[in-house]
PyMOL CGO cylinders between C-alpha atoms (Angstrom):
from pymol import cmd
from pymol.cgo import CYLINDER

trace = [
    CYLINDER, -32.88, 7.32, -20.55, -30.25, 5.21, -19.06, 0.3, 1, 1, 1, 1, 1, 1,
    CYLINDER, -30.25, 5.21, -19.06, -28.63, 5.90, -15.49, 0.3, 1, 1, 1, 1, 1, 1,
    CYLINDER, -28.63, 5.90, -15.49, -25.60, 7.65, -15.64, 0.3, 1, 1, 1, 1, 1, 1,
    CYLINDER, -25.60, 7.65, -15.64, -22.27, 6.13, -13.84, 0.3, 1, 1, 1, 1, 1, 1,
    CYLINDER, -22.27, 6.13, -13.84, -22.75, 8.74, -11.73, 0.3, 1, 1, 1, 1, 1, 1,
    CYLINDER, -22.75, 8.74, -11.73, -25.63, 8.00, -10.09, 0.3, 1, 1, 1, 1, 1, 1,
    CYLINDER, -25.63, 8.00, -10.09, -24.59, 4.11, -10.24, 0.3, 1, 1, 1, 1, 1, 1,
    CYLINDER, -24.59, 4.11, -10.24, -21.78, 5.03, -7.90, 0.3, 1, 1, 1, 1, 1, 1,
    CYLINDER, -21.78, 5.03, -7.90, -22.11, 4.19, -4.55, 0.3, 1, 1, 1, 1, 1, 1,
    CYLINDER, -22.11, 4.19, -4.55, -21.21, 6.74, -1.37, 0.3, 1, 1, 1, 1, 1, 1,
    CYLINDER, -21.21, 6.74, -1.37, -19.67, 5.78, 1.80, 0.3, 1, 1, 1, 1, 1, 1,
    CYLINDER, -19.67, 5.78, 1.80, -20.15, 7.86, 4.74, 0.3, 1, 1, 1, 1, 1, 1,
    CYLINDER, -20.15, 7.86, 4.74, -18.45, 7.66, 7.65, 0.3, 1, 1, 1, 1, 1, 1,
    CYLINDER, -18.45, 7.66, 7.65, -19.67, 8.62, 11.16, 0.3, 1, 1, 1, 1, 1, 1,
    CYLINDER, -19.67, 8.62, 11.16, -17.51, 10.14, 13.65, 0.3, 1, 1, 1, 1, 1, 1,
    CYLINDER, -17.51, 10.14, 13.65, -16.40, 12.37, 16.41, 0.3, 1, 1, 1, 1, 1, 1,
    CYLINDER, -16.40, 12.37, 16.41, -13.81, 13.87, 18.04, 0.3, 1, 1, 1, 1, 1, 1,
    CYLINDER, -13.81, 13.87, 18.04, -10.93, 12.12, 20.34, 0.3, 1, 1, 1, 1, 1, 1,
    CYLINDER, -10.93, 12.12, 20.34, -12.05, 8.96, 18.89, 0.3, 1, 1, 1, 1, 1, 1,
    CYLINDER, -12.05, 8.96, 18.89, -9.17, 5.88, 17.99, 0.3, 1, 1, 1, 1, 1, 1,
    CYLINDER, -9.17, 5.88, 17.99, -11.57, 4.40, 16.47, 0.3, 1, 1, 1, 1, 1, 1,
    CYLINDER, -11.57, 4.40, 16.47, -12.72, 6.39, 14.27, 0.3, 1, 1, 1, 1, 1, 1,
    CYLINDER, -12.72, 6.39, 14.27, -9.11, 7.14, 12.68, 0.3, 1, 1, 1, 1, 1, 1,
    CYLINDER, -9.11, 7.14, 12.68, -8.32, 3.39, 12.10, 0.3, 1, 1, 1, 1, 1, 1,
    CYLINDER, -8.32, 3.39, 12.10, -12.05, 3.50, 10.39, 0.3, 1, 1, 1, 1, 1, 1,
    CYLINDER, -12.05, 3.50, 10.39, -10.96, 5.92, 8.12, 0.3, 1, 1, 1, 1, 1, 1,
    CYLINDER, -10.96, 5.92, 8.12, -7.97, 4.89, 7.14, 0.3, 1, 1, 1, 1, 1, 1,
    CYLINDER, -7.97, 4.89, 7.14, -9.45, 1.31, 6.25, 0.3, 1, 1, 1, 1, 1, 1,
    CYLINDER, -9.45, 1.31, 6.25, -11.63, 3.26, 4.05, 0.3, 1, 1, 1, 1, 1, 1,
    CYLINDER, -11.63, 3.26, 4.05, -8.75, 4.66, 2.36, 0.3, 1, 1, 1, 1, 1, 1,
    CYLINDER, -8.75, 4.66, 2.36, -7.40, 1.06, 1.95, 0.3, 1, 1, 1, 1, 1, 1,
    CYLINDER, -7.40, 1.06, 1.95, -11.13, 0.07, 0.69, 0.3, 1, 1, 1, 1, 1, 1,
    CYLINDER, -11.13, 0.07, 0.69, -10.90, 2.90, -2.25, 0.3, 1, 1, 1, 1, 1, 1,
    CYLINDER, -10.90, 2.90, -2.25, -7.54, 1.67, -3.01, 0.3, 1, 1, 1, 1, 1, 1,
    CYLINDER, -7.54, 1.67, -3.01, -8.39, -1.75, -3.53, 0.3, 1, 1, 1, 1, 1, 1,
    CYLINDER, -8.39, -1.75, -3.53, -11.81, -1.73, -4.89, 0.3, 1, 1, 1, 1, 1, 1,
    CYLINDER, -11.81, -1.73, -4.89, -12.10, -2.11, -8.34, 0.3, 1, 1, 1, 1, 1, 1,
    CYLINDER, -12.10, -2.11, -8.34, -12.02, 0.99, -10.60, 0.3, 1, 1, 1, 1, 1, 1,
    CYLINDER, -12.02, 0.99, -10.60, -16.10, 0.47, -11.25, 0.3, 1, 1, 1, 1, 1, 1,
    CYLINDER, -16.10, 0.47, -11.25, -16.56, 0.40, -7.97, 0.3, 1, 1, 1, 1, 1, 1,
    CYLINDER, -16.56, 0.40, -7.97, -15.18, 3.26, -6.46, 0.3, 1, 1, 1, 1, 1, 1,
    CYLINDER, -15.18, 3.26, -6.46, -17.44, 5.31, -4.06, 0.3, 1, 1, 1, 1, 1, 1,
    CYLINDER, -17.44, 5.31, -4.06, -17.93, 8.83, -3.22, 0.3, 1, 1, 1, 1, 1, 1,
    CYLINDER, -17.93, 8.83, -3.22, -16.99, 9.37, 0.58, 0.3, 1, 1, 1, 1, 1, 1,
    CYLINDER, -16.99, 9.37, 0.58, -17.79, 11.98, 3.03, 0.3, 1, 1, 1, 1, 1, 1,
    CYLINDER, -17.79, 11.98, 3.03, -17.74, 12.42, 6.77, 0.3, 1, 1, 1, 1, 1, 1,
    CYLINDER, -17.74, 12.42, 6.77, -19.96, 13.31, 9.24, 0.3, 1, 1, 1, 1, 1, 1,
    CYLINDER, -19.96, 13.31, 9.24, -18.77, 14.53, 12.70, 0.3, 1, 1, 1, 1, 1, 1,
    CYLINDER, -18.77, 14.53, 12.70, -21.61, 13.56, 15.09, 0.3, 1, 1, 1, 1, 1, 1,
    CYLINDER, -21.61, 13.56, 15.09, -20.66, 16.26, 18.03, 0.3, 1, 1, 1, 1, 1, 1,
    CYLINDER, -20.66, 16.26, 18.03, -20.97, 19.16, 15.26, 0.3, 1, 1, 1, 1, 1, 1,
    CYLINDER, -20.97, 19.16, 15.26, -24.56, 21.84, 15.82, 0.3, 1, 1, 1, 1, 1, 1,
    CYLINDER, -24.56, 21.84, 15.82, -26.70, 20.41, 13.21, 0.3, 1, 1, 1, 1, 1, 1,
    CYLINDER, -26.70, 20.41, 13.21, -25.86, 16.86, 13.56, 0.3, 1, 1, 1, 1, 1, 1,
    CYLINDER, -25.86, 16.86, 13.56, -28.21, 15.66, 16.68, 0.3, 1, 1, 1, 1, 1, 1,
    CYLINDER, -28.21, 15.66, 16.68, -29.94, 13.51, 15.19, 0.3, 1, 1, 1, 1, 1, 1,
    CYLINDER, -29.94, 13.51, 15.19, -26.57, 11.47, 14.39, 0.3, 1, 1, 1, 1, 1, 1,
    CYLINDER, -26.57, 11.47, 14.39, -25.64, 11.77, 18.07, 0.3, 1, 1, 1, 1, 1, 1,
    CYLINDER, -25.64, 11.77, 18.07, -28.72, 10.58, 19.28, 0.3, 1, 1, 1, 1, 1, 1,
    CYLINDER, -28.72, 10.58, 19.28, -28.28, 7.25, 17.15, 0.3, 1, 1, 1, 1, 1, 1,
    CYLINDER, -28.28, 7.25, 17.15, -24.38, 6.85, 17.42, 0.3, 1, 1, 1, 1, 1, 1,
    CYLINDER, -24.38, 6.85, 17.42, -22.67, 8.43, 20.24, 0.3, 1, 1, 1, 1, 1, 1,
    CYLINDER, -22.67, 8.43, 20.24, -21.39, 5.46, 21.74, 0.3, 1, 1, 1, 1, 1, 1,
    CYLINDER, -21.39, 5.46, 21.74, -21.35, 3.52, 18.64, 0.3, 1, 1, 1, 1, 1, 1,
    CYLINDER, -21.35, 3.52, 18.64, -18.83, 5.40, 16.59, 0.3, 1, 1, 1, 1, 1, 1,
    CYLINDER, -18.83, 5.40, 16.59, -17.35, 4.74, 14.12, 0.3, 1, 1, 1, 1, 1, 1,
    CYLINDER, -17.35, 4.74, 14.12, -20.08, 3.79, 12.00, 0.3, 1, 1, 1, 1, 1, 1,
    CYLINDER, -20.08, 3.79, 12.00, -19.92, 3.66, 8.39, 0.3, 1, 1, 1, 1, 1, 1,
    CYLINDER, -19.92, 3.66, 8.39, -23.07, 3.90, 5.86, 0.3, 1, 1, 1, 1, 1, 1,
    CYLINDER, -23.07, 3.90, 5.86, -22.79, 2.03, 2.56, 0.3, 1, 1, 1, 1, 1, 1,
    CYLINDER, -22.79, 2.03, 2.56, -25.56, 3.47, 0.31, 0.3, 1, 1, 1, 1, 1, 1,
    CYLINDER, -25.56, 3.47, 0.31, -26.31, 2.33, -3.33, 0.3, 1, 1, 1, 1, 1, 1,
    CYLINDER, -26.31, 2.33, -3.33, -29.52, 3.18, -5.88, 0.3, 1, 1, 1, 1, 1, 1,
    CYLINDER, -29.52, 3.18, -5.88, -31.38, 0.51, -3.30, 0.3, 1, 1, 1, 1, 1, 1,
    CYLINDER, -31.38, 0.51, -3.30, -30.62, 0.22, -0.02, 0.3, 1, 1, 1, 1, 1, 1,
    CYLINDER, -30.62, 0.22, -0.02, -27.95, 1.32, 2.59, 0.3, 1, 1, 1, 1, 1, 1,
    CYLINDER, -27.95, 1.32, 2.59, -25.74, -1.02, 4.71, 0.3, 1, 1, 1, 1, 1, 1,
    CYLINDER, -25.74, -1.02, 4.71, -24.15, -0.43, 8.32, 0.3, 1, 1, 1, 1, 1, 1,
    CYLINDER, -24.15, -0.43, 8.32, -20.82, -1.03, 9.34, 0.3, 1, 1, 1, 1, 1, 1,
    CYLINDER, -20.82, -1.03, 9.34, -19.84, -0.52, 13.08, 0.3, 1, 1, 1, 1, 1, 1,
    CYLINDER, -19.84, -0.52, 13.08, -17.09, -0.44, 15.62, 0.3, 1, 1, 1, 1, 1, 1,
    CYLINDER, -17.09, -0.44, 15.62, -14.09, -2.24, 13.55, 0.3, 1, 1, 1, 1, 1, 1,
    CYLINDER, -14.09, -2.24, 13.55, -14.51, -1.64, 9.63, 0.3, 1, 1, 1, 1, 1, 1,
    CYLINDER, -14.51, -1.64, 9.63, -12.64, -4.09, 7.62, 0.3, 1, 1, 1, 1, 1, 1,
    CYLINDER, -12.64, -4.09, 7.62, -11.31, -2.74, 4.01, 0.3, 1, 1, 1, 1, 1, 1,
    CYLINDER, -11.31, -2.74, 4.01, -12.23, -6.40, 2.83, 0.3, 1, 1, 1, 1, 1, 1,
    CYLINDER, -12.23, -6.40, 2.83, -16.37, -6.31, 4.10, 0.3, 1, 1, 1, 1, 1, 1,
    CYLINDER, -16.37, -6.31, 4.10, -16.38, -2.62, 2.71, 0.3, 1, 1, 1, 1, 1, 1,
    CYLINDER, -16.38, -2.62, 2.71, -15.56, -3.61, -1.09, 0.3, 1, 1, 1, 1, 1, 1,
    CYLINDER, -15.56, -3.61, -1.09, -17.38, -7.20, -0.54, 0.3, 1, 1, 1, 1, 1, 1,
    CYLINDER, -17.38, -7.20, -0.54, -21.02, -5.16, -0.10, 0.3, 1, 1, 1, 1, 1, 1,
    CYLINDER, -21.02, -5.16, -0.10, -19.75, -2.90, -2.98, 0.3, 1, 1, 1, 1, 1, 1,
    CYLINDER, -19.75, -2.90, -2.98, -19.08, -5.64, -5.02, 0.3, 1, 1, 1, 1, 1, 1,
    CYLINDER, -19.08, -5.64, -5.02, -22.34, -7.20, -4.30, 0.3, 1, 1, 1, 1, 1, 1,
    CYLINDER, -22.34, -7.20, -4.30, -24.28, -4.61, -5.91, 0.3, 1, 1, 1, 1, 1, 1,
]
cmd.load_cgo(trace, "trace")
């Protein structure tokens, strides 16, 4: 049986928290990085708020690191922190 697209596509996931500049110009450069990636190589996104009950283990690693965004395809998963360029964002999902 051959993958489906679905499980081709890669999914971004950005790390975050409250009060944080940062983080907002990190999200909107992933907005830019959907809007100029090529149609196969759109992602599915989500967001993970590190201060949030449930999400220690996330704090523990990034508290005073965010934003960090995770890159993850069918093999491995790539970091991104601090300042996340639209540009390095569709380069690794290019690369795939």
């Amino acid at each position: 049986m051959l993958p489906t697209a679905r499980l081709l596509k890669s999914h971004v996931t950005l790390y975050t928290k409250p009060l944080c500049g940062l983080c907002v110009n990190a999200k909107n450069n992933l907005s830019r990085a959907w809007d100029i990636a090529p149609e196969d190589k759109k992602f599915d996104y989500s967001e993970v708020d590190i201060s949030k009950k449930g999400n220690e283990q996330w704090w523990d690693l990034y508290a005073m690191d965010v934003p960090v965004v995770h890159v993850q395809n069918s093999d491995r998963t790539i970091k991104f922190m601090h300042h996340i360029e639209p540009s390095h964002i569709v380069r690794e999902l290019e690369s795939e």
